[in-house]
C-alpha positions, 0 to 999 in steps of 0.5 A: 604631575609635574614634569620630572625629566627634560627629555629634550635638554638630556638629548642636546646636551649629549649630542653637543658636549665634549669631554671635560679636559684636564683643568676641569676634570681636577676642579670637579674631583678636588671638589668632589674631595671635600665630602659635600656632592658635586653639582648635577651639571659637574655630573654631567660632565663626568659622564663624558670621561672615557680614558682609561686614566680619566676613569681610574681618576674617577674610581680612586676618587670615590673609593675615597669618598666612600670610605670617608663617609661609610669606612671599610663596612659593606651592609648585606642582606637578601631579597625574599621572593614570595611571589611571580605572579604578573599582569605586566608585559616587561619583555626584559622580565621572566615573570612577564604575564606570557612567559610560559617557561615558568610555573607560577607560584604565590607563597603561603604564609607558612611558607614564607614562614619557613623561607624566614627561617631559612635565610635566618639560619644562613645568618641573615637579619634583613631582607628585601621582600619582593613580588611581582606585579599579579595580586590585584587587589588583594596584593597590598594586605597580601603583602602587609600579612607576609611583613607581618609574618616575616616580623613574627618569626623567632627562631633560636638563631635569630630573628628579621629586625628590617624588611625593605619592600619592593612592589609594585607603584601604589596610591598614597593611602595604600604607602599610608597602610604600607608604612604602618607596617613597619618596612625600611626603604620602600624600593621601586625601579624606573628601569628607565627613564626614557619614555620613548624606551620604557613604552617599548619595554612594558608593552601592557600591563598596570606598570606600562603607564610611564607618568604613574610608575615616575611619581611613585616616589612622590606618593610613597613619600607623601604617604609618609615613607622617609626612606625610598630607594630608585634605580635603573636597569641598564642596557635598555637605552644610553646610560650617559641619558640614565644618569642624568635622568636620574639625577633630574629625578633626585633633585625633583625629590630634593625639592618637593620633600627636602630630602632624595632617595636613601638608596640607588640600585644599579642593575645591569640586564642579565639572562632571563627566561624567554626574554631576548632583549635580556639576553642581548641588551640594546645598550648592553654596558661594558665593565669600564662604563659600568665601574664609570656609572658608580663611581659617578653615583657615589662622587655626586650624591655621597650619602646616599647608599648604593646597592650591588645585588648578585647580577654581577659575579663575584669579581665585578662585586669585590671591584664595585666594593671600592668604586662606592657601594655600600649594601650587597646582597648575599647568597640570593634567590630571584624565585618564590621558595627559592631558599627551601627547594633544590630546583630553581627554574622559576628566577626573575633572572639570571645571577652572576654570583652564587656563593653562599653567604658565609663565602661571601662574609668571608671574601668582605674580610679578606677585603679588610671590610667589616660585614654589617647587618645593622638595623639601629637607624631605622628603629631609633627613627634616624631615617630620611632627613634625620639620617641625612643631617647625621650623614652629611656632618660625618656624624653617622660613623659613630653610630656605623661602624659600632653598630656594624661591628655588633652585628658582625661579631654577632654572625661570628659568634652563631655562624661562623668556623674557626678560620672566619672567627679569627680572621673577623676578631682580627679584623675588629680589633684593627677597626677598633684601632684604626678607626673607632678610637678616634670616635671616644667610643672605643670602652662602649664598643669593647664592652658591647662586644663582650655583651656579645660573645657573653649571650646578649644580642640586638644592641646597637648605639 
């Protein structure tokens, strides 16, 4: 495989650069305004920003951005762990092979039948299907059968219409069956791009072989998935280096397949059981370089959404809202059974924000942003470069923001009390004022919403 990052360039450019100063900090964030991306070098520089003003600048600079591509409207969903099986020795991870903190557990289909039902019940429509990395060679049907029961699952209140998938690195015929199975974004984490760091960090194991687990993106898209999301755990290595390589990475996808990643995640380390490297970070990164790290993301790669799972406490997620994430998790377990049983001893990790779902849709309103749980691009096939020609245009917030008020109006109607329900109607009637109006939509949407609240579900332009 080709090489993807420069490890040598990343280092001198940061040994050598200083900050940008006034005049060049403008020019990149007036450019930044136009909606197009910047450049992966105008990144670099901002990277080197460390005043509490250059900061802010940064932070109200991609709030604006966000909510000129997105508007007020936060995708959620919830990752649905069915197994902690591992072979891998990932020392920042509870479900390594040799932590015997944890008991080890592979769901049945039943029982992820009944976690379906579970998070379906909460008002959930998308899920991120997780497992660890302990199945062999039977892991890919197992993970095919699971999708399939997820799929099936049809209850009173509902039913799952997206399951994004994060498993471990595969070859192209396996991404080729994999997307035969109907998945959204296929989702795998570098953790970290910094070979020397990820040799030290995955000690054995399938995922210690560094090239491999770098090009399974390339696979996944040659195996025909549109959609693929990257990330990075930070606190393993400099997250100045991070970015850039991350950014070396997305303009390697842009290249070969015309289009990058339709997500970025960006976890920090937390807590996990039996790890000392979890809890102390050898790079732990503080808030204001985190809040930097975000803005950053959303200023160069505008479309591309941002994912924010519960790691963070509920104050850095309402914060991160207006830095440029896009999509949160909500009312989440990290361990297999995690939404049917009472003890949850067997977690990935830590999380930082307990609340439930419905506190968490309610806390997004008070926000003044519309909770979505939208699933029409990825069934009408706006995915990959077809999504990216709607997004970059500004076209996608006619599908977005109708299609997010659907689904919002949808978990009022099933799920919500009295309070919520009026603070949500409040809200999509200021929306519809404020900003589908404007879009010539403003009698389809109306007449959706009355579909809506008269029985019809599932509707989405």
């Amino acid at each position: 495989m080709e090489k993807i990052i420069d490890n040598s360039r990343i280092e001198e450019y940061l040994k050598k650069a200083a900050a940008p100063d006034t005049i060049e900090l403008n020019e990149i964030l007036s450019h930044a305004r136009e909606l197009k991306g910047i450049s992966f070098k105008e990144a670099e520089r901002l990277l080197l920003v460390e005043s509490a003003e250059g900061i802010d600048r940064l932070a109200e600079t991609a709030n604006f951005i966000k909510e000129a591509i997105y508007g007020k409207r936060l995708v959620l969903f919830a990752p649905l762990y069915v197994s902690n099986m591992c072979n891998n020795e990932c020392l920042y991870c509870g479900f390594r092979k040799s932590n015997k903190a944890i008991s080890r557990n592979t769901l049945t289909m039943e029982e992820i039948g009944k976690e379906t039902e579970a998070l379906i019940n909460q008002g959930h429509k998308r899920i991120l299907l997780v497992s660890g990395e302990g199945l062999g060679k039977s892991a890919l049907d197992y993970t095919i059968d699971a999708i399939n029961t997820i799929y099936a699952v049809k209850i009173p209140k509902g039913n799952i219409r997206r399951i994004n998938v994060n498993i471990a690195a595969m070859e192209v015929e396996h991404y080729i069956k994999l997307n035969a199975a109907k998945i959204g974004t296929y989702q795998l984490f570098q953790e970290t791009y910094h070979e020397q760091t990820y040799r030290q960090m995955h000690k054995s194991g399938p995922k210690s072989d560094y090239e491999y687990h770098l090009g399974a993106m390339d696979r996944a898209m040659e195996g025909g998935i549109s959609d693929v999301g990257v990330g990075i755990l930070f606190g393993l290595t400099d997250y100045k280096y991070e970015i850039i390589a991350l950014l070396q990475h997305i303009k390697h996808l842009e290249d070969k397949f015309g289009v990058g990643p339709h997500t970025i995640s960006v976890p920090r380390l937390e807590p996990a059981t039996g790890s000392d490297i979890a809890s102390n970070p050898p790079y732990p990164v503080t808030d204001s370089d985190f809040r930097k790290i975000i803005a950053i993301l959303r200023i160069t790669v505008p479309y591309t959404g941002m994912i924010l799972s519960t790691r963070e406490n509920a104050s850095m997620r309402r914060e991160a809202l207006h830095l440029g994430i896009s999509q949160i998790s909500a009312g989440s377990k990290s361990d297999p059974g995690g939404y049917t049983k009472k003890e949850h001893s067997d977690a990935q990790f830590s999380l930082g924000d307990h609340r439930s779902l419905a506190e968490v849709i309610e806390d997004i309103v008070d926000l003044d942003h519309i909770p979505s749980f939208c699933t029409g691009c990825y069934r009408l096939g706006r995915v990959g470069k077809d999504f990216m020609d709607l997004a970059k245009p500004g076209l996608i917030k006619a599908h977005c923001y109708p299609n997010a008020i659907f689904t919002f109006t949808e978990y009022l109607e099933d799920f919500a009390n009295d309070r919520l329900k009026e603070k949500g109607y409040a809200l999509i009637e200021r929306t519809i004022k404020e900003s589908i109006a404007g879009l010539n939509l403003e009698a389809s949407v109306r007449k959706n919403i009355q579909a809506v609240k008269d029985g019809k579900r599932d509707l989405y332009f």
